[in-house]
DOKOLTOR-112336 format. One line per field, with one value per residue (C-alpha): chain; x, y, z. Coordinates in steps of 0.2 Angstrom, whole numbers. Layout:
% DOKOLTOR-112336
chain: c(A,...) $
x: c(X,...) $
y: c(Y,...) $
z: c(Z,...) $
//
This chain:
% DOKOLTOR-112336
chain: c(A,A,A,A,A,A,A,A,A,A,A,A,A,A,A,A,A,A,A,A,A,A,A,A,A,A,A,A,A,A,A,A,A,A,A,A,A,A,A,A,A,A,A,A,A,A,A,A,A,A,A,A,A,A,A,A,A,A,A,A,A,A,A,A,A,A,A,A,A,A,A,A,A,A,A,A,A,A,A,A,A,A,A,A,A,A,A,A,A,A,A,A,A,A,A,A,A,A,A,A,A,A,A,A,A,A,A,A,A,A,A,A,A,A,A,A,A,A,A,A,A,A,A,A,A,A,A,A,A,A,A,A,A,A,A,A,A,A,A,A,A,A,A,A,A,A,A,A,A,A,A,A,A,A,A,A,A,A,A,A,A,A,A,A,A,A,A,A,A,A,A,A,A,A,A,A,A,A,A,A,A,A,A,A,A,A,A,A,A,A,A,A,A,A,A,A,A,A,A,A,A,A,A,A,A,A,A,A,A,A,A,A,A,A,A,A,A,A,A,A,A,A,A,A,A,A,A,A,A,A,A,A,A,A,A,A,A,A,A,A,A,A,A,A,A,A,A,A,A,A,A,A,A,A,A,A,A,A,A,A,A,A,A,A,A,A,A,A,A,A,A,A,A,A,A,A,A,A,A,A,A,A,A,A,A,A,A,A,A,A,A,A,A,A,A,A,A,A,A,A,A,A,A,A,A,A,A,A,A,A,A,A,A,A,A,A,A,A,A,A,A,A,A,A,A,A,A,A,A,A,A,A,A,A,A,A,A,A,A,A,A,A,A,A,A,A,A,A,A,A,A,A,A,A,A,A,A,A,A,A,A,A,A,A,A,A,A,A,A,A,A,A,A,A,A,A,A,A,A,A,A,A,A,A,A,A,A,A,A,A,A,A,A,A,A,A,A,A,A,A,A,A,A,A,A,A,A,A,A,A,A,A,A,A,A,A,A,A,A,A,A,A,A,A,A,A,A,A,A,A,A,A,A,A,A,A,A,A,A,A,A,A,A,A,A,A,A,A,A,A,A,A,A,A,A,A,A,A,A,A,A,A,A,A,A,A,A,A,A,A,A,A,A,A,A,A,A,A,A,A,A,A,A,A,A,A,A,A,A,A,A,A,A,A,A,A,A,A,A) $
x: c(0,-18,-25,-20,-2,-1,-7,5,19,17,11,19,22,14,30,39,23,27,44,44,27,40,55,45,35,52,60,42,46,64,62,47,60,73,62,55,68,82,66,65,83,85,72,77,94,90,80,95,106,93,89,108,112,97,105,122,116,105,120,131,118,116,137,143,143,129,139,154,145,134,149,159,143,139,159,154,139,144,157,141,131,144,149,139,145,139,146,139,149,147,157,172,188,183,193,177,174,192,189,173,181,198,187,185,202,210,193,200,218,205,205,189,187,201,193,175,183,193,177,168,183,185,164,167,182,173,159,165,173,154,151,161,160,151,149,140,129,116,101,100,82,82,93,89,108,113,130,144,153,164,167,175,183,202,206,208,189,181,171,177,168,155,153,136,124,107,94,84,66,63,72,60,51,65,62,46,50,71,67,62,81,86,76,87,87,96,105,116,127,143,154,149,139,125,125,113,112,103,104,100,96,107,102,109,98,84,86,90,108,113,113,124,124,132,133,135,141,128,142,149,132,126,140,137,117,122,133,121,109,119,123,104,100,112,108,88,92,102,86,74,84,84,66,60,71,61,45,47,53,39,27,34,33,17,11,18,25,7,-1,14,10,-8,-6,4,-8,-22,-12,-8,-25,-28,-45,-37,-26,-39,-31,-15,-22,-33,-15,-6,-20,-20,-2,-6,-2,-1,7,2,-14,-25,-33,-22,-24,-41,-43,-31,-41,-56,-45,-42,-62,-67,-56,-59,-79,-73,-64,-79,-91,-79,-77,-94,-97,-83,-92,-108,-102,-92,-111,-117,-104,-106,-124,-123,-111,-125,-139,-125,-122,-142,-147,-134,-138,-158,-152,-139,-144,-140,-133,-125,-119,-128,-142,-158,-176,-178,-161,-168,-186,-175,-165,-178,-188,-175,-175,-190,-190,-179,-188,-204,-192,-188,-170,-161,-158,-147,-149,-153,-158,-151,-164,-157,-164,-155,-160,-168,-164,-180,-173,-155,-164,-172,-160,-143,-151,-153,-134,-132,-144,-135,-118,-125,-136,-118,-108,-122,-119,-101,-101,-114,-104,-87,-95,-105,-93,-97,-114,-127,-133,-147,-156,-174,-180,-176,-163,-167,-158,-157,-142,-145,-133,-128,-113,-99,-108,-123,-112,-103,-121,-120,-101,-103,-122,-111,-95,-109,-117,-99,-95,-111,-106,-89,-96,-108,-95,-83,-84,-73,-87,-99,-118,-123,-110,-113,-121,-132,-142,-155,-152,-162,-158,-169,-162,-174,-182,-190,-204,-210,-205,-214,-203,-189,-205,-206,-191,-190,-205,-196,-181,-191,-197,-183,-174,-190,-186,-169,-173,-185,-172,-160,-171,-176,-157,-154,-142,-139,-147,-144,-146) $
y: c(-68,-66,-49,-50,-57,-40,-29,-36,-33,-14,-10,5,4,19,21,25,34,46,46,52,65,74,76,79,92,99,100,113,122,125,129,142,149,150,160,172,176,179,190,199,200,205,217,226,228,235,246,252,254,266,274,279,282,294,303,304,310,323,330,334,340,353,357,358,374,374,388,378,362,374,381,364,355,370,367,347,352,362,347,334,345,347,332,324,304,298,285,275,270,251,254,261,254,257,268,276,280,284,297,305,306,313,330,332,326,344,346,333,345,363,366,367,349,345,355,347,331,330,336,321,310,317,314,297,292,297,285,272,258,251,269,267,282,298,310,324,322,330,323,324,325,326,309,299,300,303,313,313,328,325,305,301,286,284,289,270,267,283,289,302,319,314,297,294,282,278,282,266,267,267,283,292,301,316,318,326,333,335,341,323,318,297,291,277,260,245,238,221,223,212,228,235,221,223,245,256,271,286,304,321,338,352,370,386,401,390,378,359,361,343,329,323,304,292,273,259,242,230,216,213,214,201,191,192,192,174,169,174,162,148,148,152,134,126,131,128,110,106,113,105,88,89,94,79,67,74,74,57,50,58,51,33,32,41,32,21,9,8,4,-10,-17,-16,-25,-40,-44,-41,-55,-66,-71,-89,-95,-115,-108,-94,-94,-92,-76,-70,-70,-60,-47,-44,-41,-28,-12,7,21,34,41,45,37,24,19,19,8,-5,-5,-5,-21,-29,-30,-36,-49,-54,-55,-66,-79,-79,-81,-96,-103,-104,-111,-126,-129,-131,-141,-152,-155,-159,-171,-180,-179,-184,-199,-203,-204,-214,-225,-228,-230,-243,-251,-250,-257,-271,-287,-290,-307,-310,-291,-294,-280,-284,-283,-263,-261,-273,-263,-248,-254,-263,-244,-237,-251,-250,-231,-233,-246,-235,-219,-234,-233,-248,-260,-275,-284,-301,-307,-324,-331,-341,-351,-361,-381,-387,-372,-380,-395,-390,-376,-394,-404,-393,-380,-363,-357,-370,-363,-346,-353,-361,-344,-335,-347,-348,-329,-328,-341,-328,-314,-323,-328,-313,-300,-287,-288,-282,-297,-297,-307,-304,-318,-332,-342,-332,-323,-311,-305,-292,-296,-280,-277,-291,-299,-301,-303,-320,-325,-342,-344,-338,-350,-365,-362,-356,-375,-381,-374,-380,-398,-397,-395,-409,-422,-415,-430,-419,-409,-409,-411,-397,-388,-396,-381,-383,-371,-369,-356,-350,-335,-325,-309,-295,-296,-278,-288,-296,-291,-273,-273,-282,-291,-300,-304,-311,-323,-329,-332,-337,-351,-358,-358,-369,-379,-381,-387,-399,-407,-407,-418,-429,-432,-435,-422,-422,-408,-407,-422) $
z: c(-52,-45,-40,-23,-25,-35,-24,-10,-22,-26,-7,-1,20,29,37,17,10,26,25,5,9,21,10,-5,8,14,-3,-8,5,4,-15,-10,4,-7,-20,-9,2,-16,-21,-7,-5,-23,-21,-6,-10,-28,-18,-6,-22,-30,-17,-14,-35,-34,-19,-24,-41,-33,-21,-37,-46,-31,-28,-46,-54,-67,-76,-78,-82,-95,-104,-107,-113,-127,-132,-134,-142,-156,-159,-160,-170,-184,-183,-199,-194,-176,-171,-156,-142,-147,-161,-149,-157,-173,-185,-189,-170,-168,-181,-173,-157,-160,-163,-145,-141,-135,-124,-111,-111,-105,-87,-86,-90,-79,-64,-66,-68,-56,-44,-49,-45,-26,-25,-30,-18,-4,-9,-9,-24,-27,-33,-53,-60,-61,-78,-84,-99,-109,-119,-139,-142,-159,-162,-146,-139,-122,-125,-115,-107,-91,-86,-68,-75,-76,-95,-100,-94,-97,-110,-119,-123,-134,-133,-138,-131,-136,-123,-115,-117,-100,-99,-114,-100,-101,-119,-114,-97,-95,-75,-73,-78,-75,-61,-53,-65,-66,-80,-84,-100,-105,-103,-86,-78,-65,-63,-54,-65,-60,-67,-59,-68,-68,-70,-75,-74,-72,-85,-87,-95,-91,-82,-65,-69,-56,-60,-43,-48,-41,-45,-30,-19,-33,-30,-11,-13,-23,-7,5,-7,-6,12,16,4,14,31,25,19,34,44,34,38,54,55,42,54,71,62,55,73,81,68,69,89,88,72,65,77,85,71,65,83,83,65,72,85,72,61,74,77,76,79,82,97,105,121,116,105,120,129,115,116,133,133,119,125,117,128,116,123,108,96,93,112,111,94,106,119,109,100,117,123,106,108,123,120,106,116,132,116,111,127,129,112,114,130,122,107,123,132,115,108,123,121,102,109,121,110,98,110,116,98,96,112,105,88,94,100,118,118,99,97,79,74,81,74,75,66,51,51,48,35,27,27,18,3,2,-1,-14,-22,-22,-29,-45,-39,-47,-31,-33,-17,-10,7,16,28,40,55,71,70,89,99,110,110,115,131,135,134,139,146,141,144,129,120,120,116,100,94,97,88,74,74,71,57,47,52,46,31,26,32,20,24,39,50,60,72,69,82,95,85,65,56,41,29,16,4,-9,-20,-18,-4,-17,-32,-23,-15,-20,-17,-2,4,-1,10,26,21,20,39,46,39,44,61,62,56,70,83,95,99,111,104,113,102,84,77,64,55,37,26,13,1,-13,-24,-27,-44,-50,-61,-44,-30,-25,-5,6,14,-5,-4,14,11,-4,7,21,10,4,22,28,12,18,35,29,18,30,42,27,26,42,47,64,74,92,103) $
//
């Protein structure tokens, strides 16, 4: 497979290139969507959820009773304090944490407890089931535990009095300053899932004393962020189809079926049928009014200053065939003997140049030259009359040219003429002498003739010889010689000329 069989192979149509650039262009631009507009959801509503965690924890912290919150958390204190094992709450279950936190079991039967507790229950129904729970708490600073007082929670769910946590390093910030308390913060743990925690300071005689805490589940606004995700994907994709499918229509009427047109034309020239190709670019015609349009038109008046520019040219190589046939026809006329139709005297001189150039260049040349001359063309003008005397040069002629039929004859004067003899012509020269003599015999013994038509004729033949001969003139003396030989023996012998 060459280079350009290749390339053919692995071409890619505008019309697929565009078609992939767009959905891979769509697919980018959904998945940025996607990205940004779940960032910005996410963002946004964990805004909205800490923004309502830090409110709700801020309106308890300011409709408790400090006092109240005070005196149970100094209870639940003295119990931690004592307490020599502390148990975190990820160990709730255990016999060790069952042990820890049966110490505070009677705390949860006080009124007090009952009475806070059931305050932070009534705050939480009114907000609403996202809200989970909402507790009271106090910070350890000594061992990092955020301590449980009071829990919302149904008593299955709730943490009991005590419960320690550790505190999250993003909350160390009230270790230094309590008044800070738990700025709104998000966490996702296996127990409790995605929760908004937030936790205000409450005072009593103008200290921090504990903590209003509130904790909104984020799960079910994940859940429905997570919808609104997927519904969002699917109404971009189905979007982003329908755009891909408009914009790839557009392109292909404005692009790419112009340019498949205009590359059918292109490829349908054909420089052996122009006016059929000047026909097929005329009919071109692009609707599209931009470049496309113009590159058609500019297509159109190339091609038709093509075609004029060939018509013009087959007209002047028309004028000069004729012109060449003409001059063909003149030069034969000018090298063609008028009456036998043989080559006359200018035709040998030419020939006889062009041996005799290569004779001078030291070419090789293998040639011979057959001289031969009409017997009493005076005597058959006087005698017949000149009409005669045509008839006999023309038969004379057709004999030579029947006998040396691969080979040029000419008539070089009023009843001579020469053969150049070359290749099997020359190699069968003396076959072909004897059956001309044969011919001319056969016609003097014919009785049925007329004497005017007894042709008889003298041939003399001599080859070119390198070591003697220096032209075709050589040679034709030579054979000149030998034709004159010919015709003197013939008279000596009697053979009937004409009468």
């Amino acid at each position: 497979m060459n280079e350009q069989e290749k390339k053919k192979r692995f071409r890619f149509p505008i019309r697929v290139k565009t078609t992939l650039g767009v959905f891979i262009a769509m697919i980018i631009l959904v998945e940025v969507a996607m990205v940004f507009f779940s960032t910005v959801s996410s963002s946004s509503n964990q805004q909205t959820y800490k923004n309502t965690a830090d409110h709700l924890s801020a309106t308890i912290s300011q409709v408790v009773d400090g006092a109240k919150v005070a005196e149970l958390k100094n209870e639940v204190k003295a119990i931690v304090d004592a307490s020599e094992d502390k148990p975190l709450s990820d160990e709730m279950g255990t016999e060790r944490w069952n042990t820890y936190i049966a110490q505070f079991d009677h705390i949860q039967q006080e009124p007090l407890f009952i009475e806070l507790r059931d305050a932070l229950r009534g705050i939480v129904d009114v907000n609403g089931p996202e809200v989970d729970c909402a507790y009271f708490c106090y910070i350890d600073n000594v061992n990092r535990f955020f301590v449980y007082i009071v829990d919302s929670a149904p008593e299955e769910d709730a943490c009991p009095p005590g419960t320690l946590d550790p505190i999250y390093e993003v909350n160390y910030g009230v270790l230094k300053d309590p008044s800070i308390g738990f700025p709104a913060y998000i966490t996702n743990t296996p127990e409790y899932g995605w929760l908004v925690t937030s936790g205000a300071p409450v005072y009593h005689n103008g200290e921090v004393v504990a903590y209003a805490t509130v904790d909104i589940s984020m799960q079910a606004i994940r859940s429905k962020q997570k919808d609104n995700i997927i519904r969002l994907f699917v109404y971009m994709v189905a979007s982003g189809l329908v755009t891909a499918i408009i914009i790839l229509v557009l392109i292909h009427f404005g692009a790419v079926a112009p340019l498949k047109k205009l590359t059918d034309v292109a490829n349908s020239y054909d420089i052996m049928d122009a006016q059929k190709t000047h026909e097929t670019f005329q009919k071109l015609s692009v609707t599209t009014h931009d470049e496309f349009y113009d590159l058609a038109e500019s297509m159109k008046k190339m091609e038709s200053d093509v075609h004029e520019k060939i018509q013009a040219l087959v007209h002047m190589n028309q004028e000069l065939a004729n012109s060449q046939q003409e001059t063909r026809k003149m030069a034969e006329l000018a090298s063609k003997d008028g009456l036998t139709g043989v080559r006359n005297k200018v035709a040998f001189d030419i020939e006889a140049s062009q041996i005799n150039e290569a004779i001078l260049e030291g070419e090789l040349i293998q040639f011979g030259i057959a001289m031969i001359d009409l017997n009493d063309l005076k005597v058959i003008n006087d005698r017949y009359g000149h009409g005669n005397g045509d008839v006999a040069l023309i038969k004379l002629s057709d004999i030579i040219c029947t006998t040396f039929m691969h080979s040029p004859v000419f008539r070089v004067g009023g009843d001579e003429f020469v053969v150049i003899l070359r290749g099997a012509d020359f190699r069968n020269a003396a076959k072909l002498i004897n059956e001309f003599n044969q011919e001319i015999e056969a016609i003097a013994e014919d009785d049925e003739l007329l004497p005017a038509e007894k042709t008889s004729a003298a041939i003399g033949f001599a080859s070119f010889d390198p070591a003697a001969d220096h032209s075709v003139e050589d040679v034709l003396k030579r054979a000149d010689e030998l034709m004159y030989k010919k015709k003197r023996a013939m008279k000596q012998a009697g053979t009937p000329a004409a009468e």
